[in-house]
N, C-alpha and C positions, 0 to 999 in steps of 0.2 A: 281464442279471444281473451279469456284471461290472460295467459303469458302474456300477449301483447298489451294489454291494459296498464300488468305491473311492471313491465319494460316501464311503459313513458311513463308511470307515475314514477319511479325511481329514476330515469332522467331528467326528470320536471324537476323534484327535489335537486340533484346534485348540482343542477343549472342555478337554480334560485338561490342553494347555498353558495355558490360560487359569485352570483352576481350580487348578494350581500356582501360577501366578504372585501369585494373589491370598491363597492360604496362606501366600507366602513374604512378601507386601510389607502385605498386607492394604488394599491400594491398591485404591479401585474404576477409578483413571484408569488405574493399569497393567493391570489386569485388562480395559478398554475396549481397549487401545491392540494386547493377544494377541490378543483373541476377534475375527474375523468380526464387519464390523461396516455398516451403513452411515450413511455420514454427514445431519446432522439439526442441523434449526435450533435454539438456544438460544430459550428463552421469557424476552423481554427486558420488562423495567418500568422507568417511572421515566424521565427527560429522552431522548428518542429520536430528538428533530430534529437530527438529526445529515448531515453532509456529507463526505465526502473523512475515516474516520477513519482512528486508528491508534493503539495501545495501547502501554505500554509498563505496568512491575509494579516497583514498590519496596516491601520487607515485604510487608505483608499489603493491600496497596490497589492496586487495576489506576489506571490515568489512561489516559485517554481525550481527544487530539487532534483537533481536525478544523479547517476552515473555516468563518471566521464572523467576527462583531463587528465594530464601527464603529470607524472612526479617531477618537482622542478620547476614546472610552469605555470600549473595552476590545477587545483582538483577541485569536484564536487560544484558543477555548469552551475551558476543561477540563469532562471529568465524571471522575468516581470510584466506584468498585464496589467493593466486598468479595469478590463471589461471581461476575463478570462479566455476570450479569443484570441487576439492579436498577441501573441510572444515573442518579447527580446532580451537576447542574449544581455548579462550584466555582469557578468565576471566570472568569478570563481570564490566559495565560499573561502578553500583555504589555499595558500603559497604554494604548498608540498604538502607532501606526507608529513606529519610530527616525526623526530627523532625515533622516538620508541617504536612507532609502525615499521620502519626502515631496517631497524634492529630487529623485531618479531619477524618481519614477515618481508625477506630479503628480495622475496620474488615480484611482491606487489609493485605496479607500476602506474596504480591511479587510487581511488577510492570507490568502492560501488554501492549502490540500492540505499543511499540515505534516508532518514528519516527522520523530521522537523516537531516538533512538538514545544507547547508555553505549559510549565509547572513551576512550582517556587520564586515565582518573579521573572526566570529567566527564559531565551528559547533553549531547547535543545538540540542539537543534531548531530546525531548516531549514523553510524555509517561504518563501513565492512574494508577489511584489508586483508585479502587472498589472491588466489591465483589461481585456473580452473584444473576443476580434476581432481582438486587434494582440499582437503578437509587441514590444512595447517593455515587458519583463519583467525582474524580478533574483530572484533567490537571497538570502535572506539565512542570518543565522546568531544564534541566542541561545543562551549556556549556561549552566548551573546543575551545583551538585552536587549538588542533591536532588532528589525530585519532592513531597515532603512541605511543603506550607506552613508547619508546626508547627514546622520545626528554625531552629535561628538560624542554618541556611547556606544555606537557602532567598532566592536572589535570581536573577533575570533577568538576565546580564549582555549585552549589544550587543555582539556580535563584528565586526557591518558585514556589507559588500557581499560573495561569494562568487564569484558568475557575473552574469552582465547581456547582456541581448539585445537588439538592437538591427534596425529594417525595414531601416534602409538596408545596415546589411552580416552579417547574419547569417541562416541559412536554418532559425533552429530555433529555439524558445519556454524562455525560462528559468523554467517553472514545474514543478509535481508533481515536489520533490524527493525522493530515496530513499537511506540509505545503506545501502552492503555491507560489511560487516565479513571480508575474506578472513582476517587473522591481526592480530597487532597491526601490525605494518608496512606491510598493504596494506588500504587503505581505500577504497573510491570510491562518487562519489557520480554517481546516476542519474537526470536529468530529462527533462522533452520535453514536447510538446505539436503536433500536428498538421506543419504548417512539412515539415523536414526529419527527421521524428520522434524516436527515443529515442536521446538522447546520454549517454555514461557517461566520466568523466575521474577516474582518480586522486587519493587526496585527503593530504594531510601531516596524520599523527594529531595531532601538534602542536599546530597550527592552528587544524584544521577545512576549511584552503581548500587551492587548487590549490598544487604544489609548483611551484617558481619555475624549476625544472629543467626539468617535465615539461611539456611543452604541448601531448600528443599526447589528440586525443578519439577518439574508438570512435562511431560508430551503431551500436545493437542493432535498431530497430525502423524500417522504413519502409515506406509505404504508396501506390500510385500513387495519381501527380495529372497528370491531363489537362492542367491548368488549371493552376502552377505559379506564375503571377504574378497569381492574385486575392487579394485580401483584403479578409475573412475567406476564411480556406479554405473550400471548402465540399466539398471531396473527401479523401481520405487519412487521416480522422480515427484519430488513434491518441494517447494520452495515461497519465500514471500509471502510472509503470512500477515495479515492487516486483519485489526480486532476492530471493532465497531458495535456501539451498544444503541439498541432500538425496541422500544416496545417490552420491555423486560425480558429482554435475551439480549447476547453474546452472539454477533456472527462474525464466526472465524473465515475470510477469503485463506485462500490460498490456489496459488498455480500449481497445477499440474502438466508431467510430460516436461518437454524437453526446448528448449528457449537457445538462441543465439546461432541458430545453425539459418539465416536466412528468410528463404522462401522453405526452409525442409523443418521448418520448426513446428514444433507442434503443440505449443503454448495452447494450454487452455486453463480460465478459470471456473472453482469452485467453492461453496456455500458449505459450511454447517452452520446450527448455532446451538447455544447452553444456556441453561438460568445463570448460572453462575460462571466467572472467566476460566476456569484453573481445569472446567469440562465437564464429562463427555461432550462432544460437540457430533450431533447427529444429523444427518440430511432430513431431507421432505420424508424418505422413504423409512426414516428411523434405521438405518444402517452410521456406526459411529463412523467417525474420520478418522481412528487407530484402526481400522478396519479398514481401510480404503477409500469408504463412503465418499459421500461430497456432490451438491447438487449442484448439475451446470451454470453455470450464470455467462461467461460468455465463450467459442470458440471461434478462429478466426480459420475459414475453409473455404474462403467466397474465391472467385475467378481473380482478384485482387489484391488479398490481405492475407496472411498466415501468421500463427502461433501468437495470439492475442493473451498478454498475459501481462504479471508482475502490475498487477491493481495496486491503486488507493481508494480512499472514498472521505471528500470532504463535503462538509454537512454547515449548509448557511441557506439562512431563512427561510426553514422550514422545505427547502431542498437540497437533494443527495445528490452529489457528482460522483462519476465510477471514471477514473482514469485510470491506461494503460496505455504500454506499447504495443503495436504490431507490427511487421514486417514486409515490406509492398512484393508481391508474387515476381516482380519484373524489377531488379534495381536490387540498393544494399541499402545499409544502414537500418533501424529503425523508427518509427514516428510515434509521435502523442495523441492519443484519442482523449475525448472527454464525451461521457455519455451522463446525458441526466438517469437516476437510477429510480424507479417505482419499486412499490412493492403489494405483492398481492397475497391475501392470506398468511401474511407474515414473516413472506419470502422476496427477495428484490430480483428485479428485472432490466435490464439494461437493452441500448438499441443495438442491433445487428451490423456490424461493418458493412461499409456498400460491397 
């Protein structure tokens, strides 16, 4: 009888805060964001072959990044939403590859897993030039003031080379790049890819690239390998790492397992987090993520959907969206999910693929 007593009285509360909040703001998002809730996939229409996204929102229009297009014809897909459901295609951020991409990295034949970010006035976006299998990878960089096509400061500009990897002397993958925004003075930026997994380095707002100072990198993420001198890896797989700061901690996403093989994929993501960006970064169970560690957050094993992976998480009014791709069981290509993301005891929760 007590349980149930402080059941409803903690329901009574949560409801009452909830329906104050929405007298005061007449918000249905803040009134979502009080109440008891759980998290649920968005019903998406409209362009959805989507890969590796990641959103970013100027005025009234979301834009929408991923992986994709030809050298020559167009790389790095935009789509555009009003309302984050409905998505259509809008071009291509850049023409080609830059020069320099072409020259590094002879084999790439699009751009992959970019990522958008606004610091020092301008947007950024980071984006990967490889080829699968091999660790001979770069970082690049293009900036803009707008995301808007329409304005006359709308242009692409080629910042160049960032980072570069290299087999013969480097133990880590220069793609799936991420930035962290700590203040305006502290910026850094996150990638990785199987190898020696998630490296994070410092970055000069200025710039966009490394400080000429600083040449100290971090691993957040790694994963045993038996096997250390095969390639392709075929063990340790860990990749796309996305930093996100809440509640005073650090949580590091990152994909586990093995992406782009279909319905045979086995994409799944995982959680740690730190007080501080640079690590340890430990799961629920206090096991670190140089250790393996890392708490589920979503897999995709339904009669429907496989290898749910390569997350972002954008954060507007007071709610958290978890996007990713997955793979349909029956069919190719892969598609966009958008899951609103809870969090309980200090850890986030996302909805379950049908």
């Amino acid at each position: 009888m007590k349980r149930q007593m402080s059941t409803w009285l903690l329901t009574s509360v949560a409801l009452l805060a909830a329906v104050l909040v929405f007298r005061a703001t007449g918000s249905f998002w803040a009134w979502a964001a009080a109440a008891p809730q759980e998290p649920v996939l968005l019903p998406l229409d409209g362009d959805l072959n989507v890969h590796d996204p990641v959103i970013a929102k100027e005025g009234d229009t979301y834009y929408l990044f991923s992986t994709g297009g030809r050298a020559g014809e167009g790389v790095i897909p935009i789509r555009t939403s009003k309302d984050m459901r409905k998505w259509t295609f809008a071009g291509y951020a850049l023409k080609d590859l830059p020069e320099w991409a072409k020259k590094e990295i002879p084999k790439a034949r699009n751009a992959w897993a970019p990522d958008i970010s606004y610091f020092n006035g301008k947007y950024h976006l980071y984006y990967s030039v490889s080829s699968f299998g091999v660790n001979d990878s770069a970082i690049g960089l293009a900036t803009n003031k707008t995301l808007s096509p329409a304005s006359p400061d709308y242009q692409w500009v080629d910042e160049g080379l960032v980072v570069r990897s290299r087999p013969e002397s480097t133990d880590w993958n220069a793609i799936d790049p991420n930035i962290a925004i700590e203040d305006d003075n502290n910026v850094w930026l996150a990638w990785g890819s199987f190898w020696g997994g998630i490296q994070l380095h410092r970055i000069d707002p200025k710039t966009g690239k490394f400080p000429a100072d600083d040449t100290r990198f971090y691993t957040l993420c790694s994963r045993e390998r038996l096997k250390p001198h095969v390639t392709p890896p075929v063990e340790g797989a860990v990749e796309a790492p996305f930093l996100v700061r809440r509640g005073g901690y650090w949580y590091l996403f990152v994909s586990y397992d093995f992406c782009c093989r279909g319905p045979n994929s086995d994409y799944k993501v995982v959680v740690g987090r730190s007080k501080i960006i640079t690590g340890p970064y430990l799961d629920r169970n206090g096991k670190s993520l140089l250790q393996g560690g890392g708490t589920l957050v979503i897999e995709a094993a339904t009669s429907r959907w496989r290898g749910a992976g390569h997350n972002a998480v954008y954060q507007e009014n007071g709610v958290d969206y978890f996007l990713f791709h997955s793979y349909p069981a029956e069919g190719k290509g892969s598609q966009l999910f958008i899951s609103t993301m809870v969090w309980e005891d200090g850890w986030p929760r996302v909805a379950r693929l049908p």
